[in-house]
C-alpha positions as a Markdown table, in Angstrom:
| # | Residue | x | y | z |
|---|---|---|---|---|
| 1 | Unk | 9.1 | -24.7 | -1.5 |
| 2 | Unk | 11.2 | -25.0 | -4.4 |
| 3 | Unk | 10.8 | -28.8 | -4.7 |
| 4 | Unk | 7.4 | -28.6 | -4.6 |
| 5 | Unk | 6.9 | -25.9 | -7.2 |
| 6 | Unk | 9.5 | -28.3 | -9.5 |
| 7 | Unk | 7.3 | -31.1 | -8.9 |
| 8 | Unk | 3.7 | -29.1 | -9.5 |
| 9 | Unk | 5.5 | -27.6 | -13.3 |
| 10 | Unk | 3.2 | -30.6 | -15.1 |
| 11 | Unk | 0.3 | -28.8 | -14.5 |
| 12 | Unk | -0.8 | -26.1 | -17.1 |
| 13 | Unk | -1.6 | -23.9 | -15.0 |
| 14 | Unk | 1.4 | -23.9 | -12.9 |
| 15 | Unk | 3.5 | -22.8 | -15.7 |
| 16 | Unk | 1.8 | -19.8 | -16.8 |
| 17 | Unk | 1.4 | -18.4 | -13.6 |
| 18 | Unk | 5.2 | -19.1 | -13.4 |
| 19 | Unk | 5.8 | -17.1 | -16.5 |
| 20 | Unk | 3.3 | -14.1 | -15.2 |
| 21 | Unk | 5.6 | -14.2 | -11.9 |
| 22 | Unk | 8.7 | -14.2 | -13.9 |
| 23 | Unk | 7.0 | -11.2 | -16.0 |
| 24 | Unk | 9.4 | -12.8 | -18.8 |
| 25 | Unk | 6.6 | -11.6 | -21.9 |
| 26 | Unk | 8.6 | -13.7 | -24.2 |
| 27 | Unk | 9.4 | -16.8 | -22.3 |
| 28 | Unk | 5.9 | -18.6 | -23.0 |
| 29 | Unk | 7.1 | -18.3 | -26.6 |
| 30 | Unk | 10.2 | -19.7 | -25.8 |
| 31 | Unk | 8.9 | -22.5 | -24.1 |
| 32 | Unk | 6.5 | -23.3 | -27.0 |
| 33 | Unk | 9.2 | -23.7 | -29.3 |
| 34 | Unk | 11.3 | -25.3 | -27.7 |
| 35 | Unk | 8.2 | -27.6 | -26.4 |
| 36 | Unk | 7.2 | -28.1 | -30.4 |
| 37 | Unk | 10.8 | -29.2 | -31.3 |
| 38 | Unk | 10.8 | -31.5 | -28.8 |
| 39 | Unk | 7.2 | -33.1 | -30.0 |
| 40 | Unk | 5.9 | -32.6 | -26.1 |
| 41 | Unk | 3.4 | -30.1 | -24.4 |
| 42 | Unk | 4.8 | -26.8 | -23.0 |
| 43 | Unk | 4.4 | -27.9 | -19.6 |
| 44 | Unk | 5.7 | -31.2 | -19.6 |
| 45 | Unk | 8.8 | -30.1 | -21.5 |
| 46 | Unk | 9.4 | -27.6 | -19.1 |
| 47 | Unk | 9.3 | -29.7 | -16.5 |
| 48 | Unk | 11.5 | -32.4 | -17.9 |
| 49 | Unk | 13.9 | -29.6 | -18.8 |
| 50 | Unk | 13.7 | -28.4 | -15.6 |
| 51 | Unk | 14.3 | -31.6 | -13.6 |
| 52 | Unk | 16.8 | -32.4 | -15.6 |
| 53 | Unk | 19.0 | -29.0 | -14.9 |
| 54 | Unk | 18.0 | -30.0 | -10.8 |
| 55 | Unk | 19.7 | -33.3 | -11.6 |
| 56 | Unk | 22.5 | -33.0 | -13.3 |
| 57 | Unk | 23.8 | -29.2 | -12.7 |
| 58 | Unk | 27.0 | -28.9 | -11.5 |
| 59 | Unk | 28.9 | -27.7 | -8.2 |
| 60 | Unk | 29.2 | -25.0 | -9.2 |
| 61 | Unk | 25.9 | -24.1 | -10.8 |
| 62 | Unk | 24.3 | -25.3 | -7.4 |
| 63 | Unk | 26.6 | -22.4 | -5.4 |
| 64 | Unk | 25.6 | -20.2 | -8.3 |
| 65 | Unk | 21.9 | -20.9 | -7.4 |
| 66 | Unk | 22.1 | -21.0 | -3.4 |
| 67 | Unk | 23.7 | -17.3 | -4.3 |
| 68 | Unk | 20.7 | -15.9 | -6.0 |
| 69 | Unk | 18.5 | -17.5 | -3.3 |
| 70 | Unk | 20.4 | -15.9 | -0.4 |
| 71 | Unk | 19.9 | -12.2 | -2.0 |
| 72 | Unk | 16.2 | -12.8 | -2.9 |
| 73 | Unk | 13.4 | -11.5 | -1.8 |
| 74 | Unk | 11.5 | -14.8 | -2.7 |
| 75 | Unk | 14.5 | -17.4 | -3.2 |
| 76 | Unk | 12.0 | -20.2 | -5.0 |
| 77 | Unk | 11.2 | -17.5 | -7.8 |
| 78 | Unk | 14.3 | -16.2 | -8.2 |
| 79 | Unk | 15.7 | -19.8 | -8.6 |
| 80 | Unk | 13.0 | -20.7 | -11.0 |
| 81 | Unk | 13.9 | -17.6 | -13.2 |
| 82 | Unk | 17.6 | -18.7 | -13.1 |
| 83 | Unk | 17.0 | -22.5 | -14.0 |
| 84 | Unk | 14.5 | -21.1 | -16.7 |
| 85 | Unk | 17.2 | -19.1 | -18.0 |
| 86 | Unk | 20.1 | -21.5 | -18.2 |
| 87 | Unk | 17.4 | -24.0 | -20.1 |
| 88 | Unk | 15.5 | -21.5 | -22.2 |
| 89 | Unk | 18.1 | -19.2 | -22.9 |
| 90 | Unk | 16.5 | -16.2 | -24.5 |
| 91 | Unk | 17.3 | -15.6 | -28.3 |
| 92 | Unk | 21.2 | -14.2 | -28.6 |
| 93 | Unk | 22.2 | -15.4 | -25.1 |
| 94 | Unk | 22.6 | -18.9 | -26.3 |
């Protein structure tokens, strides 16, 4: 389930229902930023950023993840909102 909702982030759509489930009000903001900087949509940087943390996180930030799965009551969300997190890091957790 979580694979497919990595590989279903280029759509529009996907994201903002992603950011209504996370109930995150100021992550869309983030994401537009952050998208802006980049010179890229708000989706597609989202899931580049994304992809790129599945790819290239470490041991450690994989047991991390498997952990927050385990103890959730929907393991794909709750691993979205902590891969968000560690890529979007909200203002002053940076």
């Amino acid at each position: 389930m979580l694979g497919k909702f990595i590989n279903d982030l280029d759509d529009p759509q996907v994201v903002l229902d992603l950011v209504a489930a996370l109930d995150a009000p100021d992550l869309l903001a983030r994401i537009g930023r952050a998208a802006a900087a980049a010179g890229q949509t708000p989706s597609a940087y989202l899931a580049v950023s994304v992809r790129t943390f599945v790819d290239t996180a470490s041991d450690d930030a994989w047991v991390q993840l498997v952990g927050i799965m385990n103890r959730a009551a929907d393991p794909s969300l709750a691993a979205m909102r902590a891969i968000v997190e560690a890529v979007l890091p909200a203002e002053g957790k940076r």
